[in-house]
C-alpha positions in Angstrom: 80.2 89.3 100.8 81.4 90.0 97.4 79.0 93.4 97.4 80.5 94.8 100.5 83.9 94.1 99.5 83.0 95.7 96.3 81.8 99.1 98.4 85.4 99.1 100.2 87.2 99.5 96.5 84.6 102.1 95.3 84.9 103.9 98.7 89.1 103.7 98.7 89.1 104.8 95.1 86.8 107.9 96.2 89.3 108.8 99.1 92.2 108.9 96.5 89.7 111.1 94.1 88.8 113.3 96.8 92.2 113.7 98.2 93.9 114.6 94.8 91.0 117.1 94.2 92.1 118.7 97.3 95.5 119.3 96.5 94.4 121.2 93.7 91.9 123.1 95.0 94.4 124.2 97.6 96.7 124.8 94.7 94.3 127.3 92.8 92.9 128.9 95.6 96.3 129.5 97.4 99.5 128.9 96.0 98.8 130.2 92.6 96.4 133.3 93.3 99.6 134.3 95.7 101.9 133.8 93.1 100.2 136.0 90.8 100.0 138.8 93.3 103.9 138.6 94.0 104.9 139.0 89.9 106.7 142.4 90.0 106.2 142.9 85.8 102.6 143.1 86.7 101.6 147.1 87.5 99.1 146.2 89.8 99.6 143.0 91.0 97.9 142.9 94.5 94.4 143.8 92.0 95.3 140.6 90.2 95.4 138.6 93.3 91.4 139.8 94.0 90.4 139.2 90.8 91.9 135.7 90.3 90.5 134.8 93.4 87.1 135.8 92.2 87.8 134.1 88.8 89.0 131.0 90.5 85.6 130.9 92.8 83.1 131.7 89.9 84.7 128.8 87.9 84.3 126.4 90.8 80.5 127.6 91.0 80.3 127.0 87.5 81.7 123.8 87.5 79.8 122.6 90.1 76.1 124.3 88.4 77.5 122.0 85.0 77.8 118.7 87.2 74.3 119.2 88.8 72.6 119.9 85.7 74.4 116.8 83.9 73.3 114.7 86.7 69.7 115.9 87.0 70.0 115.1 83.3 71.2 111.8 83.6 68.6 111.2 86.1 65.8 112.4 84.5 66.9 110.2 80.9 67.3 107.0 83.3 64.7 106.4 86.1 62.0 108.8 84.3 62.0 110.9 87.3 61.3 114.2 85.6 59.1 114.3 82.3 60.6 114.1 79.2 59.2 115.4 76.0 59.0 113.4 72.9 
């Protein structure tokens, strides 16, 4: 009993994780790549709006690459699942 009620925290905590981590994706990817293409000091603004967007998207894959080698790491270093030199 005290296990599943356990999961139901971890699982509520994850929902609040995941929904803040939505807000700001939608922040990056919308609001603020729009903002910078409507800054009139900017010469060409509406080629900074392409360009963040691509910046914004290759730091997300990079993120993401970063997180799956650091848990393949943590894998490997815990259940022995991968060899590890000496």
């Amino acid at each position: 009993m005290l296990k599943a009620v356990t999961v139901k925290f971890v699982h509520f905590y994850q929902c609040i994780v995941m929904f803040i981590e939505g807000l700001e994706i939608s922040f990056w990817n919308a609001v603020f790549t729009t903002c910078v293409g409507h800054i009139r000091e900017f010469p060409s603004a509406k080629r900074l709006t392409g360009l963040c967007r691509m910046l914004v998207g290759g730091g997300g894959m990079l993120g993401l690459y970063i997180c799956v080698l650091d848990h393949i790491a943590a894998l490997a270093s815990n259940s022995g699942l991968f060899l590890q030199t000496a």
